[in-house]
N, C-alpha and C positions, 0 to 999 in steps of 0.2 A: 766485642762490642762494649761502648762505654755500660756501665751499670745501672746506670739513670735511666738513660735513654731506652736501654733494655725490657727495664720495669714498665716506663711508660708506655712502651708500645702494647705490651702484654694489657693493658690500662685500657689502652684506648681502644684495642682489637674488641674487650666487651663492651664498654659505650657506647663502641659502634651498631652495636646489636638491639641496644638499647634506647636509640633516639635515630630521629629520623635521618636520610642523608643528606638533604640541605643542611639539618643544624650540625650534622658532623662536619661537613667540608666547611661549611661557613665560620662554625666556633671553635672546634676540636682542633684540625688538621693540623692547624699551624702552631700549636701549644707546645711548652718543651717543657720536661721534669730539669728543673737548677739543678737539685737536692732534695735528701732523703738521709733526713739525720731525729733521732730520736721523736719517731713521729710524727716530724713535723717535715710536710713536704709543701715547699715553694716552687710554683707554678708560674710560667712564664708565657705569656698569651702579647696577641700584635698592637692593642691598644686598649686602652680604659673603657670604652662602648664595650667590646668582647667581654671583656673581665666583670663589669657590671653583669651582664647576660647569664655569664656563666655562675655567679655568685647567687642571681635571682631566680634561675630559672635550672639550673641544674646541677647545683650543688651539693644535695642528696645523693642523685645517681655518682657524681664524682666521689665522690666520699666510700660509698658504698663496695664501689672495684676496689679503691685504696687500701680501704680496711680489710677484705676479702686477702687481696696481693702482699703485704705487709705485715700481717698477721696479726695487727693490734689497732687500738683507737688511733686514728687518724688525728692530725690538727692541717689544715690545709689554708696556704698563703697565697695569695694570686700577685704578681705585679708584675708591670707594661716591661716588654723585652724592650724599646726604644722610646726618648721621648720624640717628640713631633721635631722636625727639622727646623733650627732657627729658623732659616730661609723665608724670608717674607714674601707675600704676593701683590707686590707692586706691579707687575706687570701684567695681572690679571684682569685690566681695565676694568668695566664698572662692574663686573660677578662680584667685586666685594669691594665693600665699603668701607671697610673698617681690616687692620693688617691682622694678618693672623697671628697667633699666641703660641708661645710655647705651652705644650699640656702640662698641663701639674692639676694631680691628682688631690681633691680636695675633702679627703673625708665620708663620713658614714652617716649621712643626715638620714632616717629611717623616712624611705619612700621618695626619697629624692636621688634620681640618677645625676652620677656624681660628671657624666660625660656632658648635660647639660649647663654648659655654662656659658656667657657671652661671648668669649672666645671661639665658640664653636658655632656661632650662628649667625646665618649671611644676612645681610642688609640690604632693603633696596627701598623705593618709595613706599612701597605697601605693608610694613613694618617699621616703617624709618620711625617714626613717632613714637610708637609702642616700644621701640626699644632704648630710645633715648630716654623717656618719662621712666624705665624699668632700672636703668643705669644710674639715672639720677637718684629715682628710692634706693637701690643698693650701696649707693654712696655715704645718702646721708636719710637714715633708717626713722620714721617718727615724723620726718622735718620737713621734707620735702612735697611729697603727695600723698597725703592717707585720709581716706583710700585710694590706691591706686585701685582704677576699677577696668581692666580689660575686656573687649569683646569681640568678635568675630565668628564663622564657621567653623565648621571641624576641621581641624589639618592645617592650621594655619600658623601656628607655634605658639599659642597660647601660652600652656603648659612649658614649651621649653623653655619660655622667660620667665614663666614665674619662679620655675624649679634654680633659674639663673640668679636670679635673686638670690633666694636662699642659699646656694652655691656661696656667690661671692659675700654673702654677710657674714658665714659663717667661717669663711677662711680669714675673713679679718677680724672674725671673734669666734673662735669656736665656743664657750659658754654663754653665748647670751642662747636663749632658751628660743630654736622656732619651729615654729609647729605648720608641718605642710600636709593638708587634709583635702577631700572630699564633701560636697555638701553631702553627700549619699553617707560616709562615714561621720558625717559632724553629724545627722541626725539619727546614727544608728548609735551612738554614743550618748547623745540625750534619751533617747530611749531606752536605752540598757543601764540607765544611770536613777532614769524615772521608776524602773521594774526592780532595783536591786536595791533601792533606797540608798544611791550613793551621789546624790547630788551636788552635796557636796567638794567630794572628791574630781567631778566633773567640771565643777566651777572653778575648781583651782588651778585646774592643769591649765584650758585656755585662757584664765585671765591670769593668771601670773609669765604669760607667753610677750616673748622680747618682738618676735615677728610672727604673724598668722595670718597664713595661706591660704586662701578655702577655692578650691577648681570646680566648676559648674554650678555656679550660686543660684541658677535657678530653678535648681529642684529644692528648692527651699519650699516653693512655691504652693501654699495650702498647706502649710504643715504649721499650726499657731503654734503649738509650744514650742519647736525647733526656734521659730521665727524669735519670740520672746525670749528667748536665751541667746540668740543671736545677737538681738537689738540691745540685750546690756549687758554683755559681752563686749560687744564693739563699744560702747560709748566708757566702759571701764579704761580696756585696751588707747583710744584715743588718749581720755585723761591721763593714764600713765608716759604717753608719749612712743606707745609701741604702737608698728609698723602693721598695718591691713593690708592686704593684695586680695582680690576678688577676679574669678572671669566667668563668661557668660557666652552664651551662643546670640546674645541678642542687647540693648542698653539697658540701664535699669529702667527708663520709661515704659519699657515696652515689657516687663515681666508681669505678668498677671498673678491675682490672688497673694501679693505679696503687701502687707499693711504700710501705708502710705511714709507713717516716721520710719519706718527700716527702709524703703527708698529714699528718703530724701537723706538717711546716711551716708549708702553708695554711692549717690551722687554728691557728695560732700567736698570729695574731692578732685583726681582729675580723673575724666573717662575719656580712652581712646581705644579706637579700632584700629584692626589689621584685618585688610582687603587679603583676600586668595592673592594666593603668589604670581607674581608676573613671570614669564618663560627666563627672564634673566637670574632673577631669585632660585627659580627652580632648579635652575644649571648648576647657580652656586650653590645649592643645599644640597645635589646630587655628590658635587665634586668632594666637598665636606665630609660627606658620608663616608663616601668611599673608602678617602684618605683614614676615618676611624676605624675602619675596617684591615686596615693595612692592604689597600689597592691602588696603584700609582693607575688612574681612570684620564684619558685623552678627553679635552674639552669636546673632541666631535661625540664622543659616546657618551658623553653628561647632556650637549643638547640633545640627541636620540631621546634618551632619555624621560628627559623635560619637557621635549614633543606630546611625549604617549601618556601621563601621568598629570593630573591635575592639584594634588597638595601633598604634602611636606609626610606624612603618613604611608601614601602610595607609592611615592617616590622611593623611599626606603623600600617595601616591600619589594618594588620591581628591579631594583638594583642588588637585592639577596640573589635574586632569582636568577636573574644575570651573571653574577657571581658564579653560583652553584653548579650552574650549568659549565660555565668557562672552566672552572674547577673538573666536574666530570669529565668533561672532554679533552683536557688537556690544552683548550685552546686558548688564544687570546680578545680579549674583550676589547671587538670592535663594534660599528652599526652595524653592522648585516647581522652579526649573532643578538644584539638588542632587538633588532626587527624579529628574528626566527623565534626569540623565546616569547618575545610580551604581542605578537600578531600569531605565532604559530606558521607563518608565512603568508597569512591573509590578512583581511583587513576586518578581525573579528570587532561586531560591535558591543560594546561592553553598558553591562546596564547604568543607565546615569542617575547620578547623584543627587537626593533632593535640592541642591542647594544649582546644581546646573536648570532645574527645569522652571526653582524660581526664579533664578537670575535672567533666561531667557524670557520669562512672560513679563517679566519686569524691563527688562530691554525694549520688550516688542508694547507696554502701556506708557514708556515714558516715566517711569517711576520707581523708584529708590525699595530695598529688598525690606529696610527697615519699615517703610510705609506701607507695604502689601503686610506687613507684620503686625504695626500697630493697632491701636481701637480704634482710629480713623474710620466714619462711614460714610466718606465721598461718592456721589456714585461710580464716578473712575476707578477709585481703590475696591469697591464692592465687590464690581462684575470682576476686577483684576485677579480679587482673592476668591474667588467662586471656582474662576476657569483654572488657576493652579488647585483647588481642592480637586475641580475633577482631574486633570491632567497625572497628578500625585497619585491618585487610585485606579486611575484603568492604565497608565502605562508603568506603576511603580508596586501597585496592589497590597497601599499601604495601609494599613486600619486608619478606622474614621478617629483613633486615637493618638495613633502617631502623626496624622498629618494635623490635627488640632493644636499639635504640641507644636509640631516645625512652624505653623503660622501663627505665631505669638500667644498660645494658650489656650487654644479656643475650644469651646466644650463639644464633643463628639457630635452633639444634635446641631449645630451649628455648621459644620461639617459634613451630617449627611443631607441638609436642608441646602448647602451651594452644590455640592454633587448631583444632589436631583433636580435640582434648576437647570442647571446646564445641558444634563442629560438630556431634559425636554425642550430646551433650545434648540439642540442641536437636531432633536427629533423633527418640529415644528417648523422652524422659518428658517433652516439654511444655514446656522451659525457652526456648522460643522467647516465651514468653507475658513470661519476668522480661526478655530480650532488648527487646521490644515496650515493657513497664512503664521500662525505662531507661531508650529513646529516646525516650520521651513525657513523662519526667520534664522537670523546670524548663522548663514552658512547651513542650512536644512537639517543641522545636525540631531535635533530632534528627533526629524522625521524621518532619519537612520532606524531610529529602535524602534 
């Protein structure tokens, strides 16, 4: 037996001990030792997603067999056994709108996955906007839209565009300086900067920054000194002519507790949303997937798929799972094994998503998710945002804190004051029957759970 291959197997026989067996079939299996020359051992894994994963998430434990098996410091190299096949997908009809890319690996931006890039992300009308204004900024950095201000629900690819940005800016400058962050991390950095007396040094790093990134800008929200470093932070940032990207679960209009001149920043420049994925997007993000995975996936098991799974987050999850299992059993991945792993063979109802119960009571008042969000007090919008606060806590049994956040900010007592309204609606005059008629709207899927 080759020697390489030898070693590795002895390698991986303990990692297997050591991490679970989805992430071993899913990451490990298919890895191969190159070489094994002065320490330094290059790893050959099926794509750039893997490689990422394994660099992020289990790098220690690799290292760890290495060093043990080896018998000295390690130095450990990862890179893609193949790139991605020229072969374009012209004939893939509308799953994708844009031709596929050859991979090329683009670098070590700290906290930015390097598999996220525009190449790798499908396009349909529910993203079409967001990713062309995203393209544009990364074209032309400073010039074009800043801020670019993103917004939409969870699971929508936010994040993969912005991370795409930075991606492609930085492959066509690796030195210009960009800084891809967290509001939770931008403010634990003004606060750790405020406690150490290095303010200084805090004020340099983001304004001397070519591009900054900040992902969920609305935890900003109630925090004045964050805010205050933010607001001349960005106005430095603009006058230099460097590159703002912002995203949010919701518009800037509708972010509470955030001072008025730091909104009309964000909105300064262009703000668009991305709608939840349509079943065709879904297909294409599945198939995407796959392929970084190194899984040649048949268009009927990407719609399977795309059926059972509602956003770009899930998606991936359930098609691990799918994997793992194909993997275990030695079998091939068709529908019926989709159906058997993500139904179990039934038709299990799975808890829903805040973002399905307000898009359905929003469906069923005629009105837009942003408007059941705003500080609007129509009485339309009222009773709208009343009957989702109750709906959120007896069938989701979410704090009177979480669901104040999901509906544009709103303060707990506000939230147990539409809860107990309802409650005694529904007690008193029958309004348990409009309660019933909601949850049975668009297909009764509601009134499954």
């Amino acid at each position: 037996m080759d020697e390489n291959k030898e070693l590795w197997e002895k390698i991986l026989g303990e990692i297997e001990l050591e991490v679970s067996k989805a992430n071993y079939l899913t990451l490990f299996k298919r890895t191969t030792l190159l070489s094994c020359q002065d320490g330094v051992l290059t790893i050959a894994a099926p794509s750039v997603m893997i490689i990422d994963l394994l660099q992020r998430r289990f790098y220690d434990v690799i290292k760890k067999s290495v060093d043990k098996n080896i018998g000295e410091e390690s130095k450990i190299v990862f890179v893609p056994k193949t790139t991605i096949a020229e072969d374009k997908t012209k004939d893939a009809g509308p799953l994708f709108e844009h031709e596929e890319k050859t991979e090329s690996y683009v670098g070590h931006l700290p906290r930015v996955r390097p598999d996220y890039t525009f190449g790798n992300l499908a396009v349909s009308s529910s993203n079409q906007l967001a990713y062309v204004s995203a393209t544009t900024v990364a074209k032309k950095p400073g010039t074009a839209y800043n801020p670019l201000f993103i917004y939409g629900p969870t699971g929508v690819g936010k994040t993969h565009l912005m991370q795409a940005i930075a991606n492609e800016i930085y492959q066509k400058d690796s030195s210009k300086k960009i800084i891809y962050t967290t509001s939770e991390e931008f403010t634990n950095e003004v606060v750790d900067a405020i406690r150490t007396n290095s303010t200084a040094q805090m004020k340099k790093r983001f304004r001397n920054a070519g591009v900054l990134i900040i992902d969920d800008i609305q935890f900003v929200a109630g925090k004045e000194k964050v805010q205050e470093e933010l607001f001349h932070t960005f106005n430095i940032l603009v006058d230099n002519g460097s590159q703002i990207v912002l995203s949010s679960d919701r518009p800037p209009s509708e972010i509470k507790k955030v001072e008025k001149r730091l909104l009309s920043r964000f909105s300064g420049g262009l703000t668009v949303d991305i709608d939840t994925p349509d079943f065709e997007l879904r297909t294409a993000i599945t198939l995407i997937k796959a392929k970084k995975y190194g899984f040649d996936l048949s268009i009927d098991v990407a719609k399977t798929i795309a059926e059972k799974e509602q956003d770009a987050r899930s998606l991936e999850g359930a098609l691990l799972r799918v994997m793992t299992e194909a993997e275990a059993k030695g079998v091939s991945m068709d529908s019926a094994l989709v159906l058997s792993v993500l139904d179990n063979g039934t038709e299990v109802k799975k808890p829903f998503h805040p973002d399905d119960i307000i898009n359905n009571i929003c469906a069923y008042y005629k009105i837009k998710p942003t408007q059941i969000k705003s500080s609007k007090r129509d009485a339309s919008l009222v009773r709208a945002r009343q009957v989702a606060m109750y709906v959120l806590k007896k069938d989701l049994d979410l704090t009177y804190v979480e669901i104040g956040n999901i509906l544009g900010g709103r303060d707990h007592t506000t939230v147990m004051y539409g809860v107990e309204k309802v409650e005694k609606m529904v007690e008193t005059n029958g309004f348990s029957q409009e309660i019933l008629g909601i949850k049975n709207f668009d297909g009764g899927k509601l009134a499954e759970y």
